[in-house]
C-alpha positions, 0 to 999 in steps of 0.5 A: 500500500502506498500514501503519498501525503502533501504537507501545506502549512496555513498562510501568513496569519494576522499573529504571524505578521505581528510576530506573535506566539500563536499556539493552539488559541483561534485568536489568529486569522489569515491576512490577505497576503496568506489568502493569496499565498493559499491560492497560489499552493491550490493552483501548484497541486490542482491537477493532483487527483487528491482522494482525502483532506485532513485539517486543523480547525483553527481559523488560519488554517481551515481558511487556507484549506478552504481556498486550496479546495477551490483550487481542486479539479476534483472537490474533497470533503474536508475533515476538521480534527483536533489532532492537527491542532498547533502545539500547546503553548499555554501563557506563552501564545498571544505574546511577541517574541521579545516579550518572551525572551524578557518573561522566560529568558531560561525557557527560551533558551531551552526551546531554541536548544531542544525543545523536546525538552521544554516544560511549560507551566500552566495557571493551575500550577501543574506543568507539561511538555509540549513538545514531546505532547504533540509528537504523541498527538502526530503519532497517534494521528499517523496511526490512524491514517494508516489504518483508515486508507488501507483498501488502495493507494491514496493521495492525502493533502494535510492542511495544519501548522509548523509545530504540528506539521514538523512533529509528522514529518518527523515521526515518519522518519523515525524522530532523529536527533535534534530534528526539530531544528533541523527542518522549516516550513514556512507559510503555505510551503509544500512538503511531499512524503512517499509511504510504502506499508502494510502496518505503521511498523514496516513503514518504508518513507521517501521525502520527495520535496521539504519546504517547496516555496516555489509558488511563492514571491520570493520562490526561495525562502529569505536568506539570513545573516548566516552562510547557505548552500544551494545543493544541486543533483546533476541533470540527467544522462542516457544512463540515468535514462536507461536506469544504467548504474553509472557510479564514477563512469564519466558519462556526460549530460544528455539533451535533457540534462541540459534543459534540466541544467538550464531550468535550474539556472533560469530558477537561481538567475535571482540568486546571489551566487559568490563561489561554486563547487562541484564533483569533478565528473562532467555530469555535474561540472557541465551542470554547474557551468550552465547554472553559473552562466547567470552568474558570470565571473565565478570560479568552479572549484572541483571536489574529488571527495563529492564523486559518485559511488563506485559502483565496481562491476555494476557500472555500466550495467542495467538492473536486469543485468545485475539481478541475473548476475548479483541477484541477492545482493541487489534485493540486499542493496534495495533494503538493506545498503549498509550490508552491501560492498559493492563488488570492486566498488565501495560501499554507503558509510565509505561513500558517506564518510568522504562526502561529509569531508568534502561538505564540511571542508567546503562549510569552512572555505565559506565567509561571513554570509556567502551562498555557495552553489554546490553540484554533485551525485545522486548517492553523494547528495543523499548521504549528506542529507541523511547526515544533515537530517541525523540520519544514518547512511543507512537511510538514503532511500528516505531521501529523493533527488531528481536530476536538476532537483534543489536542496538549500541549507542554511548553516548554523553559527551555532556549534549546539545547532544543526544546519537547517534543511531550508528547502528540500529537492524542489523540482517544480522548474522542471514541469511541477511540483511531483519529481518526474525525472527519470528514476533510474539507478543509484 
């Protein structure tokens, strides 16, 4: 059984333009900037057959899930349920920002560490955990879904909050460590979540997209003081076409490709570039070299370590041809790629372990608040997302990367932080908001 689930977080909200704690109270409503926010995610996932609507009741959010479902070509019930709801904040909601670090100057400090962790306490003395108290309330909702939608695949579109929206997101890939801070979802941002199962238990996930902001002005979100990459997969080749394993075998960008190449360019034309990186295989050095032709003047610096995995004697064979010849080991690759060394090739934590050197080395070579542009390999991009993620090598299949697809991450100043996944594997200047780019082999 397969769900495919479409995450959209409520519009810009009267408390979000305030800078005002929201929480669960229903004093917030959405501004006409968030109505027409909400529109514009309606008209992106109009053409997608969705076959049911969950959404928080509060106002911000129902609002928006009203106006995407006009937007529809096919017209679904809504079905309003409290366990969508924002967290619980308690005294905290109403208040703005600075009045919340001037009251609870130690509780602050918590939330923005690990917010798992924070205590609130409410007005009859007692007190409680938030946080930890809306990932049971995802978990519990995930659950129910799952058992609810079993008859035949389904798309399900969830129309809710940032707090609540994250707690699912991270339930479904197994709550790594520190990941509420390791991801953002900002306003009418789209998030799109692939779920083989047959029980919550055997669950099998793929993120397709986190965070896509593309229907929007700015179609990326705003950069801060910190430093960011802009991680890109390589456009497609004949082999990707032909679902070859093409590991470190330099095969170059097909007609496609370049299109692909040049949609990503067109996409990041408004994008401040100041230095660029790449895998010294043509495949992506030929697409950043079409990226950065709108961005002249900027050097391609070649990593070694950002390569794709070598694939041994699999490159150059389809998977036909390798089930005949390494069946079990394909069927272990599959499910299990941590188990695998690839016959004269490497294996995943090999491949992990240099592609996080490469990405860190090129963290540190990165000053004040400079955007890099970064452009490798299915295996290398996935590895070190896993590892931006908290997740082990192991779970690369939970992260997708379509040729031509774009990753932002906005790195942290602060060593107790993670760097933040800020947009995840956008494909829309490729034909829309689903990844349809050639599936192919690893």
């Amino acid at each position: 059984m397969t769900l495919r689930l479409i995450f959209i977080r409520h519009g810009l909200s009267s408390f979000n333009k305030e800078g005002r704690i929201q929480g669960r109270n229903d004093l917030s409503t959405l501004t006409e900037e968030g109505q027409l926010q909400a529109e514009a995610a309606g008209k992106t996932i109009c053409t997608i057959p969705i076959d049911a609507i969950y959404s928080s009741p509060l106002k911000r959010a129902s609002t928006t899930t009203e106006i995407i479902n006009k937007q529809l070509k096919n017209k679904v019930e809504v079905i309003y349920t409290n366990d969508l709801l924002e967290v619980d904040l308690g005294p905290w909601s109403g208040l703005t920002k600075t009045e919340l670090k001037k009251l609870y100057p130690e509780k602050i400090s918590i939330w923005e560490k690990e917010p798992r962790e924070l205590s609130i306490r409410r007005e009859d003395g007692s007190s409680f955990q938030p946080i930890k108290e809306l990932f049971t309330q995802a978990e519990n909702f995930l659950k129910f879904l799952f058992e609810a939608h079993t008859d035949s695949n389904k798309t399900i579109l969830i129309v809710a909050h940032n707090a609540i929206l994250r707690c699912l997101i991270l339930k479904l890939i197994n709550e790594p460590s520190k990941g509420f801070r390791r991801i953002k979802l900002d306003n009418t941002s789209i998030s799109i979540l692939n779920i083989d199962f047959n029980k919550w238990e055997d669950r099998q996930v793929q993120i397709q997209c986190l965070n896509n902001t593309a229907h929007l002005k700015p179609r990326l979100p705003e950069k801060g003081n910190n430093k960011r990459i802009i991680l890109v997969r390589h456009g497609e080749t004949d082999w990707n076409q032909q679902g070859r394993f093409q590991g470190q075998i330099d095969i170059p960008l097909n007609k496609n490709g370049h299109v692909q190449a040049k949609a990503a360019s067109k996409f990041l034309k408004d994008v401040v570039i100041d230095k660029a990186f790449s895998s010294s295989l043509s495949r992506p050095k030929e697409t950043a070299q079409i990226i950065l032709k709108e961005h002249q003047g900027i050097k391609i610096s070649l990593k070694e370590k950002l390569i794709e995995i070598g694939h041994g004697k699999w490159e150059g064979k389809l998977e036909s041809e390798i089930k005949s010849d390494w069946p079990d080991l394909l069927e272990t690759w599959k499910r299990f790629p941590e188990k695998v060394q690839m016959p004269e090739g490497e294996n995943i934590q090999e491949v992990s372990i240099r592609s996080i050197t490469g990405w860190t080395e090129i963290c540190k070579d990165l000053k004040n608040s400079e955007t890099a542009l970064v452009v490798a390999h299915d295996a290398v991009n996935k590895t070190i997302l896993c590892h931006l993620l908290g997740l082990a090598p192991s779970e690369i299949w939970m992260i997708k990367q379509g040729n031509g697809g774009i990753t932002v991450i906005d790195l942290s100043e602060n060593e107790n932080q993670p760097d933040v996944i800020t947009c995840l594997n956008i494909t829309s200047h490729l034909g829309g908001i689903i990844d349809s780019t050639a599936a192919g082999a690893l």
